[in-house]
Structures are given as structure tokens and as C-alpha cells.
N, C-alpha and C positions, 0 to 999 in steps of 0.2 A: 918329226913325225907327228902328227895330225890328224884325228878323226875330224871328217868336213859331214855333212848330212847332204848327201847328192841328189839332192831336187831342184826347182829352177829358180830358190831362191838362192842357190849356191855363190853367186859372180856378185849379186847386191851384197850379203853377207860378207864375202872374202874383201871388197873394197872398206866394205865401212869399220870391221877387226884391223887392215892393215892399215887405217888412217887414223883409227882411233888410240891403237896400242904405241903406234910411230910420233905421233902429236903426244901424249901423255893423257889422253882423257879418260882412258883405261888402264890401271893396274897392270907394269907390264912382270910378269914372275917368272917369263922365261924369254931372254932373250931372242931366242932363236925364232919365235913364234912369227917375229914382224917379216925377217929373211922367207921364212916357210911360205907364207901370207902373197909374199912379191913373185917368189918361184913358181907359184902356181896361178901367179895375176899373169905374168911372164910366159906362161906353158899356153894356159886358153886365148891370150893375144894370138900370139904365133899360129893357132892350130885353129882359129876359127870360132873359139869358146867352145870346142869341143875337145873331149880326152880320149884317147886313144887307149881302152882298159887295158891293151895286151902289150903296153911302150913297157918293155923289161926296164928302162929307167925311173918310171913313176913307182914300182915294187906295190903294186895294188894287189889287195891276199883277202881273203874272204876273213873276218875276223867273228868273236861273240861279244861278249857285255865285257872282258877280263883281257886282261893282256896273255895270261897264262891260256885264256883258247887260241889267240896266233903264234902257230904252228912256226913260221920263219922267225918269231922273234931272238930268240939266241945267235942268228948267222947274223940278220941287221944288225942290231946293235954296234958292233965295230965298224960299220961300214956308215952309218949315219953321225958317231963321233969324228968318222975325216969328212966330211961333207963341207965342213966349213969353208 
């Protein structure tokens, strides 16, 4: 799980984080980040580089500055540990 900042430098950013963390040029501290990075390179291919806010499989939740303001966070959790 990944806060991205959805503006339209969104698809440059998500290329150059998953090129950067997967090459080594960036500090990688959580593996999963590069997988995340590809799933979401993978999501905007397929769909036109647009996201579909209401795809129940993307789990898009209005959040605040804290993890403790998103409201689903205690159901995800188990559910993003089998993701792998």
C-alpha cells in the first residue's frame, strides 16, 4: 500500500520510482514497493492510463495526514499480507 499524489505527474513519477528502486539507484527499505510500483504501471496500461476510483480491487478510501484517520485500515492489513 502506497500513497501516490494523483496529478498528471503521476505515470512519469511511478516509471522513474520503479526504475530507480528495481536498478538500485534508490534505497530500496521495502521490498514490496517495486511489485506495488509494476501493479499500478500494469493497471494504467491495460485501462488507458486511467483508474477506475470505484474498481473494488484498487481499495481507494479517502484517507488524512495518519494511518489511524483510514477508517478500513484494520480489515486491509490481512488482506495486503496475502497479496504477494
Amino acid at each position: 500500500m502506497h500513497h501516490f499524489e494523483w496529478n498528471d505527474s503521476v505515470l512519469p513519477r511511478l516509471i522513474q520510482r520503479e526504475k530507480a528502486y528495481s536498478s538500485g539507484d534508490w534505497h530500496l527499505t521495502y521490498p514490496d514497493t517495486v511489485d506495488e510500483s509494476r501493479r499500478m504501471l500494469r493497471h494504467l496500461e491495460a485501462n488507458g492510463g486511467r483508474i477506475d476510483v470505484t474498481a473494488e480491487e484498487l481499495a481507494l478510501h479517502p484517507c488524512g495526514s495518519d494511518y489511524a484517520d483510514y477508517k478500513p485500515w484494520p480489515d486491509l492489513i490481512p488482506l495486503l499480507k496475502n497479496r504477494r
